[in-house]
C-alpha positions as CSV (number, residue, x, y, z in Angstrom):
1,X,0.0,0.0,0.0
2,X,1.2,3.3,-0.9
3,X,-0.1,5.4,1.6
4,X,1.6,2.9,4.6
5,X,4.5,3.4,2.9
6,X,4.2,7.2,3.2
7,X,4.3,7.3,-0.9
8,X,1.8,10.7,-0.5
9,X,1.7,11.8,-4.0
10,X,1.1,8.2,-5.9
11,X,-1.1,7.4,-2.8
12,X,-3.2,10.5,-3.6
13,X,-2.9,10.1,-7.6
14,X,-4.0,6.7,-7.3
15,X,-7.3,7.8,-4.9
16,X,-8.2,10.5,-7.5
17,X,-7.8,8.0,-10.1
18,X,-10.9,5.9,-8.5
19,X,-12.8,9.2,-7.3
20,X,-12.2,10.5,-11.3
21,X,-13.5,6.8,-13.0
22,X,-15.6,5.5,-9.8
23,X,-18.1,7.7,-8.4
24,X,-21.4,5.3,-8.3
25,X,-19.0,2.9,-6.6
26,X,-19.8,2.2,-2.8
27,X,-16.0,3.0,-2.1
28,X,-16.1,6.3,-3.6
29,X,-16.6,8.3,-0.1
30,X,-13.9,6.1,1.5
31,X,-11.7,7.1,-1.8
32,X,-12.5,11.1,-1.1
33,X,-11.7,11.2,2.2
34,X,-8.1,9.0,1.5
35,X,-7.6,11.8,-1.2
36,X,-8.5,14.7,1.0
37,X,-5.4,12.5,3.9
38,X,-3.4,12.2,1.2
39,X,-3.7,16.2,0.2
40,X,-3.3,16.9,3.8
41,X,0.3,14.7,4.4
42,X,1.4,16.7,1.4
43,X,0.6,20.0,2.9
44,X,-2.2,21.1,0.5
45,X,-5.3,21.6,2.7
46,X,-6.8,23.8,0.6
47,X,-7.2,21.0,-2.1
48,X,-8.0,18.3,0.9
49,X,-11.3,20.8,1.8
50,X,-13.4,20.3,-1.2
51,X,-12.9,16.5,-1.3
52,X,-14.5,16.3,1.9
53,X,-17.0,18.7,1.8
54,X,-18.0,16.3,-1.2
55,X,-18.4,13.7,1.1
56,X,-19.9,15.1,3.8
57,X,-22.6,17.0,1.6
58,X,-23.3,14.1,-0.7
59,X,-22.6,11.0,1.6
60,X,-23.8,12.1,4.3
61,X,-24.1,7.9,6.2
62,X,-20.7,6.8,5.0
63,X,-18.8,5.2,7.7
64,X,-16.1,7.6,7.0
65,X,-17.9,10.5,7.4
66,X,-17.5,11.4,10.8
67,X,-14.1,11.4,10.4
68,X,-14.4,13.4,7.1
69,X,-16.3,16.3,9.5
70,X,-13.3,16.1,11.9
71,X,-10.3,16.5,9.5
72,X,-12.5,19.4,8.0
73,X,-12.5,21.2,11.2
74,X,-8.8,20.4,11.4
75,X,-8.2,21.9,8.2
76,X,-10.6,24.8,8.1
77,X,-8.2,26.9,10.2
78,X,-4.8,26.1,8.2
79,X,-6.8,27.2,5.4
80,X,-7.9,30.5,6.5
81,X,-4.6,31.0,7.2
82,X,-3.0,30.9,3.9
């Protein structure tokens, strides 16, 4: 796995790949938020924010979307910072 091996940027190229060819898959909100991680290791919060807002808007009883809501508010500050 990629991401375990702290490979960030094909970690998140691979996750975009599924969200990008996927979306009516039922892995497609676990693939945002690993995306929005991914964004987020790499220092890029402002492109981790719309991933999941996608998931929390649209897939709203994901599993992963509490978690989703918690790494926004994480985020949300470094953001307004920039």
């Amino acid at each position: 796995c990629l991401e375990g091996q702290s490979q960030w940027a094909a970690a998140l190229e691979a996750y975009l790949r599924v969200v990008a060819l996927y979306p009516a898959e039922t892995f497609y909100p676990e693939a945002l938020l690993r995306g929005a991680l991914m964004y987020s290791a790499l220092d890029q919060p402002a492109k981790a924010l719309p991933l999941l807002t996608e998931l929390i808007n649209d897939y709203p009883a994901a599993d992963c979307a509490p978690q989703a809501i918690a790494e926004r508010k994480r985020l949300a500050p470094a953001v307004t910072a920039e």
